[in-house]
Structures are given as C-alpha cells and as structure tokens.
OpenMM code with the backbone's topology and positions (N, CA, C; nanometers):
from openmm import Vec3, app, unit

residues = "UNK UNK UNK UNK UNK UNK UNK UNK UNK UNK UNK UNK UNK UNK UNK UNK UNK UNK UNK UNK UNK UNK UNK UNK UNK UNK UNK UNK UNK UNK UNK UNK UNK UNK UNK UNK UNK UNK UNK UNK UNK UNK UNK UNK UNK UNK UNK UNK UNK UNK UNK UNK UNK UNK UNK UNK UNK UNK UNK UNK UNK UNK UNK UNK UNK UNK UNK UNK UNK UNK UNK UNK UNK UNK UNK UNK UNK UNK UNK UNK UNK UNK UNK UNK UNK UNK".split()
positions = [
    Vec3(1.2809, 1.2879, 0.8018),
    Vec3(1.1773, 1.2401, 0.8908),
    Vec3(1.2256, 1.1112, 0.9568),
    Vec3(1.1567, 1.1015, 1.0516),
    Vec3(1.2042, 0.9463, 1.1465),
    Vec3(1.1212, 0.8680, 1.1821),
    Vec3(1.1424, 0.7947, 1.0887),
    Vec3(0.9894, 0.6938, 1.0799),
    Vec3(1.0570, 0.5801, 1.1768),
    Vec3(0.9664, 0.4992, 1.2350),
    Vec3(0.9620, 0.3940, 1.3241),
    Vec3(0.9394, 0.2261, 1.2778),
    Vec3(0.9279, 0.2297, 1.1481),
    Vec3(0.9693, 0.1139, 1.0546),
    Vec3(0.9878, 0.1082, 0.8954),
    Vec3(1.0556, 0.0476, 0.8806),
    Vec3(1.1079, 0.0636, 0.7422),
    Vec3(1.0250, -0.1196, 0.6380),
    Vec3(0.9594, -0.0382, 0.5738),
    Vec3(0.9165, -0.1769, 0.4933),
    Vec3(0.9906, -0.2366, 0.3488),
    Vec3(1.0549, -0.3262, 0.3837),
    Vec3(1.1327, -0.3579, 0.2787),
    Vec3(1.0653, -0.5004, 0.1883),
    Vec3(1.0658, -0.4854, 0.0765),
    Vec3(0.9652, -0.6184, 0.0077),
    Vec3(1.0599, -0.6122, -0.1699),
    Vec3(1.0805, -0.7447, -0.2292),
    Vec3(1.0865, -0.7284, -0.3543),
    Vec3(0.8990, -0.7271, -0.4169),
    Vec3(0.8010, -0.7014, -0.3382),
    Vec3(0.6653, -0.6933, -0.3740),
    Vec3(0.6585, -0.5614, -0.3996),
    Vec3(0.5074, -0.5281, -0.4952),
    Vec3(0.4822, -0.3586, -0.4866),
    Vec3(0.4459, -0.3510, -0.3199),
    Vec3(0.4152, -0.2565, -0.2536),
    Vec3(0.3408, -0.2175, -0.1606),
    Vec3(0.2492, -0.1197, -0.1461),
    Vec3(0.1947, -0.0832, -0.0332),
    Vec3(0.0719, 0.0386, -0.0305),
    Vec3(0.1311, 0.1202, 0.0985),
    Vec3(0.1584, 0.2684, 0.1535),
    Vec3(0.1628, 0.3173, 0.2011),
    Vec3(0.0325, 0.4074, 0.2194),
    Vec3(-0.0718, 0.4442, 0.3949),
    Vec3(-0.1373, 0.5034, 0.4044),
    Vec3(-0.0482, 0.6552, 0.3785),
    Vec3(-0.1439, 0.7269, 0.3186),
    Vec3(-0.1179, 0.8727, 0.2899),
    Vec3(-0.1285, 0.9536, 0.4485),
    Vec3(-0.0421, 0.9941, 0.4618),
    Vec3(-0.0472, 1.1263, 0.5835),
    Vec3(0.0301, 1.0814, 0.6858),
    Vec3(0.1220, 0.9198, 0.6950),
    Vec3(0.1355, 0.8821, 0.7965),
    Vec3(0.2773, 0.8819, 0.8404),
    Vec3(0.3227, 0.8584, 0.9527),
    Vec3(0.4359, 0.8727, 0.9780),
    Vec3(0.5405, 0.7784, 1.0297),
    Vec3(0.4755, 0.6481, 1.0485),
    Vec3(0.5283, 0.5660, 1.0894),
    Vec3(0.5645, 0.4500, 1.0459),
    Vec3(0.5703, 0.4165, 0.8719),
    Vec3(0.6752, 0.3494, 0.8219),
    Vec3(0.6843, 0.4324, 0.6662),
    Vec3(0.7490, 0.3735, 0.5959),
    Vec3(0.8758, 0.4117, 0.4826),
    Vec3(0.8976, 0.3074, 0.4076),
    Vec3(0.8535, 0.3154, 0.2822),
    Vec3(0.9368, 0.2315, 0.2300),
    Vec3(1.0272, 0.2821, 0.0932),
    Vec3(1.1626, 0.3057, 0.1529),
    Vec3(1.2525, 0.3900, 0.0555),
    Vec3(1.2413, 0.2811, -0.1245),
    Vec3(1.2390, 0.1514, -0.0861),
    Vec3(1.2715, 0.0657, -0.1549),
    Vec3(1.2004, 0.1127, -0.2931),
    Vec3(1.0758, 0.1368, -0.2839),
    Vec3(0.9764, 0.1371, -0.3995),
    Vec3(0.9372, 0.2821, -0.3923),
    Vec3(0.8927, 0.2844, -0.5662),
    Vec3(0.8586, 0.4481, -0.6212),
    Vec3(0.6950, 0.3928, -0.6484),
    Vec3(0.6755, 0.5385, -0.5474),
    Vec3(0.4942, 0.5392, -0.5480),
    Vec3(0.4337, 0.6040, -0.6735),
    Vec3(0.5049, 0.5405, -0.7597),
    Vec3(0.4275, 0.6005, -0.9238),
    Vec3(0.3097, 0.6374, -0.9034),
    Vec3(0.2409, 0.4692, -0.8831),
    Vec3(0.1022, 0.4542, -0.9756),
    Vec3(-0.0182, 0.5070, -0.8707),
    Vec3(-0.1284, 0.5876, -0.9472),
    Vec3(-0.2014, 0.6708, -0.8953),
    Vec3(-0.2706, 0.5774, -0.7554),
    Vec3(-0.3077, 0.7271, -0.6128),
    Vec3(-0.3550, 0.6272, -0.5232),
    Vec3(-0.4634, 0.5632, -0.5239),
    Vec3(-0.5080, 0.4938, -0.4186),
    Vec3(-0.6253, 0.4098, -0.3791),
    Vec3(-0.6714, 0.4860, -0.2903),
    Vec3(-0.8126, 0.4804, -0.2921),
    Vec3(-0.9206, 0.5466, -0.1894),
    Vec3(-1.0148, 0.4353, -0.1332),
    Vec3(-1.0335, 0.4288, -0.0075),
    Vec3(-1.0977, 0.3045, 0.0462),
    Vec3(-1.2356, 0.3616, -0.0016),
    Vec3(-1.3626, 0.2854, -0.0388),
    Vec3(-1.4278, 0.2958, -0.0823),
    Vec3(-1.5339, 0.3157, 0.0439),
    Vec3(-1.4712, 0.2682, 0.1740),
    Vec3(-1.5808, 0.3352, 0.2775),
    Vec3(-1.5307, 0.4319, 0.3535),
    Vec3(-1.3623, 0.4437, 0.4355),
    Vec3(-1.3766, 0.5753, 0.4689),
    Vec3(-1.2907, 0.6565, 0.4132),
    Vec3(-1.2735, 0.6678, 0.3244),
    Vec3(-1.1727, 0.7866, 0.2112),
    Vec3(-1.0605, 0.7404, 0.2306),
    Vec3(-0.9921, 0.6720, 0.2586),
    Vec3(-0.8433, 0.6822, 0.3471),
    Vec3(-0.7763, 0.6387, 0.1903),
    Vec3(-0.6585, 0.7238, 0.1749),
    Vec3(-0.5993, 0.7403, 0.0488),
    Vec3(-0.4487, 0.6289, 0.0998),
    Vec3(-0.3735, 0.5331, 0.0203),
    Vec3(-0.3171, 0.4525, -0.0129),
    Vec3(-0.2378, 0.4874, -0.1413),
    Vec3(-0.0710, 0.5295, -0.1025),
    Vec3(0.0287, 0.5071, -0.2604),
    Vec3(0.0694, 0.3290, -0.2634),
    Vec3(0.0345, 0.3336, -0.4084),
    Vec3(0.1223, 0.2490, -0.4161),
    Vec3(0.1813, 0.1809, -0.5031),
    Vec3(0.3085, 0.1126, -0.5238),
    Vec3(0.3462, 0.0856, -0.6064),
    Vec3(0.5127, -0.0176, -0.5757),
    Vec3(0.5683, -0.0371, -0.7055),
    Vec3(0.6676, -0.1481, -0.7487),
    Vec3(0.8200, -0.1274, -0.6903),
    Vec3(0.8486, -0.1978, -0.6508),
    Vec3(1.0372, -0.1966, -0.6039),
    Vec3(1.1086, -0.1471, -0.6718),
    Vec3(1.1766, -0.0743, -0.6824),
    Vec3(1.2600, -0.0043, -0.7902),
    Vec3(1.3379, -0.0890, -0.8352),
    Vec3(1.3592, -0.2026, -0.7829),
    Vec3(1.4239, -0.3121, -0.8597),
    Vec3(1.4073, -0.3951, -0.9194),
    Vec3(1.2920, -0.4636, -0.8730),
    Vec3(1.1960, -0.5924, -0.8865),
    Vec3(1.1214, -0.5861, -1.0061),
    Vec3(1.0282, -0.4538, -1.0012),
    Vec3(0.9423, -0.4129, -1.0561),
    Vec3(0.8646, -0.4830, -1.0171),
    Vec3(0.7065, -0.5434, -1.1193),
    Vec3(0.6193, -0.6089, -1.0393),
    Vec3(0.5587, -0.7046, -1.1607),
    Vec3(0.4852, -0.8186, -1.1175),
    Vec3(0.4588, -0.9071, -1.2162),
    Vec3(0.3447, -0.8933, -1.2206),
    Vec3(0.2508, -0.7866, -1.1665),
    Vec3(0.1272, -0.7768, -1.1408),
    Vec3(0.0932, -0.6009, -1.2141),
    Vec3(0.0169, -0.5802, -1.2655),
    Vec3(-0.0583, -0.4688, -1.3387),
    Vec3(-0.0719, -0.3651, -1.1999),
    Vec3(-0.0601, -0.2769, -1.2060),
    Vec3(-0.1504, -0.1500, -1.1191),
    Vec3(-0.2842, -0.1826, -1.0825),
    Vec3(-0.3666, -0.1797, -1.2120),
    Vec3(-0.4687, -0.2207, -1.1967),
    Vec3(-0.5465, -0.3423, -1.0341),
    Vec3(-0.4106, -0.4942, -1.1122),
    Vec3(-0.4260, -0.5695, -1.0302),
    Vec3(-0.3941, -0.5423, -0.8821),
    Vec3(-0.2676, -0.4797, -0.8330),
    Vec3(-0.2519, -0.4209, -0.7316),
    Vec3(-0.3531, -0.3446, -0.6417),
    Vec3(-0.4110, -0.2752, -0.7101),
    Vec3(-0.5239, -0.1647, -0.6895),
    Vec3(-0.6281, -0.2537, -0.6136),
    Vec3(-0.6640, -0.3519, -0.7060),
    Vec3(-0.8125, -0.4488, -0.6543),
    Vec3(-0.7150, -0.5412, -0.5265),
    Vec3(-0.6062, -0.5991, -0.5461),
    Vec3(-0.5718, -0.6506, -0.4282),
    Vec3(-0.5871, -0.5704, -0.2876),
    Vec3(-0.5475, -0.4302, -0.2933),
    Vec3(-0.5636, -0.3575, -0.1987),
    Vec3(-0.6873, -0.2947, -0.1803),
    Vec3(-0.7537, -0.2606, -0.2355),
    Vec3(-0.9301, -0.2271, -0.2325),
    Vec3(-0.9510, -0.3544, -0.1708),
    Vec3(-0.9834, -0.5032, -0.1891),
    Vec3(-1.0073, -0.6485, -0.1538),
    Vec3(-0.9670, -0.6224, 0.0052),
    Vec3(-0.8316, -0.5913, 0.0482),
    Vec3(-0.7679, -0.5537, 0.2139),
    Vec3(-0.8550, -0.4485, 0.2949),
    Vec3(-0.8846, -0.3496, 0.2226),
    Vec3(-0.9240, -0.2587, 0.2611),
    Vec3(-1.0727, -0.2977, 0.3394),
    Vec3(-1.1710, -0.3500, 0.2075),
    Vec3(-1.3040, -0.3569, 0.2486),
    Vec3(-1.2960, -0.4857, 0.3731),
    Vec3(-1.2144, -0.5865, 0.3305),
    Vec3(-1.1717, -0.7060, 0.4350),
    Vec3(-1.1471, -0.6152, 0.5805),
    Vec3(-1.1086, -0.5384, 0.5950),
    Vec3(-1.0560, -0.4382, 0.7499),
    Vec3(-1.1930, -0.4029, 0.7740),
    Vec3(-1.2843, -0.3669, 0.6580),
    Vec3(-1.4315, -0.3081, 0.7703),
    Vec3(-1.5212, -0.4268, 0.7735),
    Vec3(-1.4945, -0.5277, 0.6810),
    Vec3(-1.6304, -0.6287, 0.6925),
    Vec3(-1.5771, -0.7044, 0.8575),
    Vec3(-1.4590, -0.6637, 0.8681),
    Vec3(-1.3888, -0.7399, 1.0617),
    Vec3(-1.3727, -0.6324, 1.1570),
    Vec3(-1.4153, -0.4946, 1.0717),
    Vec3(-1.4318, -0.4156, 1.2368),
    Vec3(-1.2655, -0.3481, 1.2609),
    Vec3(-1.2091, -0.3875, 1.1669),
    Vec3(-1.0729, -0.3817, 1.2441),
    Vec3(-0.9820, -0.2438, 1.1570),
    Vec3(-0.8833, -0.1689, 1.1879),
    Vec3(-0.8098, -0.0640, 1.1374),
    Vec3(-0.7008, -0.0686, 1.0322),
    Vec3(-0.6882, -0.0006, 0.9466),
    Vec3(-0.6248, 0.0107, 0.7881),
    Vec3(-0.5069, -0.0363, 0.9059),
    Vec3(-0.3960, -0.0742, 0.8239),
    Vec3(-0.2912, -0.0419, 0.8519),
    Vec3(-0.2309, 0.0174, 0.7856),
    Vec3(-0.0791, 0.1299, 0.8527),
    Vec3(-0.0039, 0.1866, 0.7914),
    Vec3(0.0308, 0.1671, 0.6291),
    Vec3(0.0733, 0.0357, 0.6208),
    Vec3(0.1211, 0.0039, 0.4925),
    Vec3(0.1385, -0.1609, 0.4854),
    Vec3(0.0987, -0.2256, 0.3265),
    Vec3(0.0780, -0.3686, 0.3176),
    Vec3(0.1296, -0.4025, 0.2094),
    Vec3(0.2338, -0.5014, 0.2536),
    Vec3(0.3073, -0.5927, 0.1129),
    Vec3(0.1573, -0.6483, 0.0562),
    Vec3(0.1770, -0.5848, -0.0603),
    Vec3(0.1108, -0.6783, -0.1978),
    Vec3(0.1479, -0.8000, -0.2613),
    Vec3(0.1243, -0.8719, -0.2749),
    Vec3(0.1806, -0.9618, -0.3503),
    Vec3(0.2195, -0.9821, -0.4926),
    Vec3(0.1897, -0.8781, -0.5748),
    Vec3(0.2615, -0.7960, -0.6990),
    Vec3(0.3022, -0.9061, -0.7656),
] * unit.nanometer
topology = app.Topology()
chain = topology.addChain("A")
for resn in residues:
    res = topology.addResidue(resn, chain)
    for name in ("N", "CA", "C"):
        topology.addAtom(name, app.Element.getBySymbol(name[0]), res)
C-alpha cells in the first residue's frame, strides 16, 4: 500500500482503523482498539517495537479517549493517527 505519511515516534501511537493515509511501520498494534465513545470511530494502538512504552495500555487508552472527546467538545475531525505520549 502507499500511504502518504509515515509516523515515526519512540511514543506508543493510535492509528484510525480503515485509513489510508499514514503508517506507522515503527510500532506493533498489539493492544486491543479504542472506540470513540461518540462516533464509533475505532483507533489501534500501541508501543514502538523498540522503545516499548512507560505508560500502561490502559493509560494510553484514556489518553486517547481524553483526544478523542477533546475533537467533538471543538467541533473539529479525528485525525488519522496521534503520538501518545506513552
């Protein structure tokens, strides 16, 4: 596939599910996804295959749920995919 950006982070990250326009080879999307709690939109995500992460799944999870609901309380659109701070 030919994605149009490549996200590189020693952070975990979140990739939207279905999308096509970034990648991040770097990290394995183990840990189970995220579902935005207002419009379904499903989120992998997970740790650098190198780095790993200093942060729980768990914690990851609520950081990105926290982004998520932050995008509708401003009106504004998920993005593709978001360094966590892990």
């Amino acid at each position: 596939m030919n994605y149009k950006a490549k996200l590189t982070s020693p952070n975990p990250v979140a990739i939207r599910k279905g999308q096509t326009e970034t990648h991040s080879p770097d990290h394995d999307h183990v840990w189970k996804p995220v579902t935005c709690t207002v419009c379904q939109a499903e989120f992998f995500i997970g740790p650098n295959r190198i780095y790993g992460s200093s942060s729980t799944e768990g914690e990851c999870a609520a950081e990105l749920q926290a982004l998520l609901a932050d995008d509708h309380q401003h009106d504004r659109t998920h993005h593709d995919s978001s360094n966590l701070r892990g």
